[in-house]
C-alpha positions, 0 to 999 in steps of 0.5 A: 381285304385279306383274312389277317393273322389272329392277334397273340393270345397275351396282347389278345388278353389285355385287349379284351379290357378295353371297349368293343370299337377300340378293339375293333378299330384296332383290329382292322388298323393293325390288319390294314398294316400287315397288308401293306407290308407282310413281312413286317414282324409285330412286337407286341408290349404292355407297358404305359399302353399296350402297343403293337409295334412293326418292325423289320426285325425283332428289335424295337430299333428296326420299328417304322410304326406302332399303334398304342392303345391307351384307355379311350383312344388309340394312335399309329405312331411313326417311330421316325416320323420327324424325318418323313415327308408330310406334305399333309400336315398329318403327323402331331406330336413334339417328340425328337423323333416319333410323330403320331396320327390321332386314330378315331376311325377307318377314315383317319387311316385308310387312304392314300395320304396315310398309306404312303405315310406308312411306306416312305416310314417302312423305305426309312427303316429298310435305308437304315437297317444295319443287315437284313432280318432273319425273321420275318412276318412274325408275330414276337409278344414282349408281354410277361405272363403270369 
């Protein structure tokens, strides 16, 4: 596995509220998505959850996954994830739209079902962006400071 990029001084903060093996499984998902594809941009927010969203670009509307982090649990999110294929049954939710796969351990995304989940989301995007982003493989906080 390759040495990731250290997480954001602001999301890093709030991170530190949350339990020793969330923030740990966060960390090693979130890296396991920037290998897959380098030159996706994280937008970093803190609103219901705080959330890392991966994008093409800096807008939200770009995104292909995310990962909330709520208070016990977390998720990776398909921002698309109706108009994926899932010939495994693996995405849950009842949204127009955004499709999620429950996060409890490496085992629930480290494997090839999930991997090419993540890449035919990432193709989609990359089919429906409006022109290619400037930015790429940055890391962009949405969070206010104080």
């Amino acid at each position: 596995m390759a040495a990731s990029k250290p997480i954001h001084p602001n999301f890093l903060y709030h991170l530190g509220f949350k339990e020793r093996a969330l923030i740990e499984l966060f960390s090693d998902l979130r890296t396991f998505m920037l290998e897959l594809y380098p030159a996706g941009n994280e937008l970093l927010y803190h609103t219901h959850a705080l959330t890392a969203v991966f994008s093409l670009s800096d807008k939200l509307g770009d995104a292909y996954c995310m990962i909330p982090i709520y208070t016990n649990h977390l998720n990776l999110g398909f921002n698309k994830g109706t108009l994926l294929a899932d010939p495994h049954s693996l995405l849950q939710g009842t949204g127009n739209l955004i499709r999620h796969i429950p996060i409890s351990s490496q085992n629930d995304y480290r494997n090839k079902p999930v991997e090419e989940l993540i890449k035919a989301a990432i193709d989609l995007a990359l089919k429906h962006q409006d022109k290619p982003s400037k930015a790429t493989g940055q890391t962009i906080s949405k969070i206010k400071t104080k």
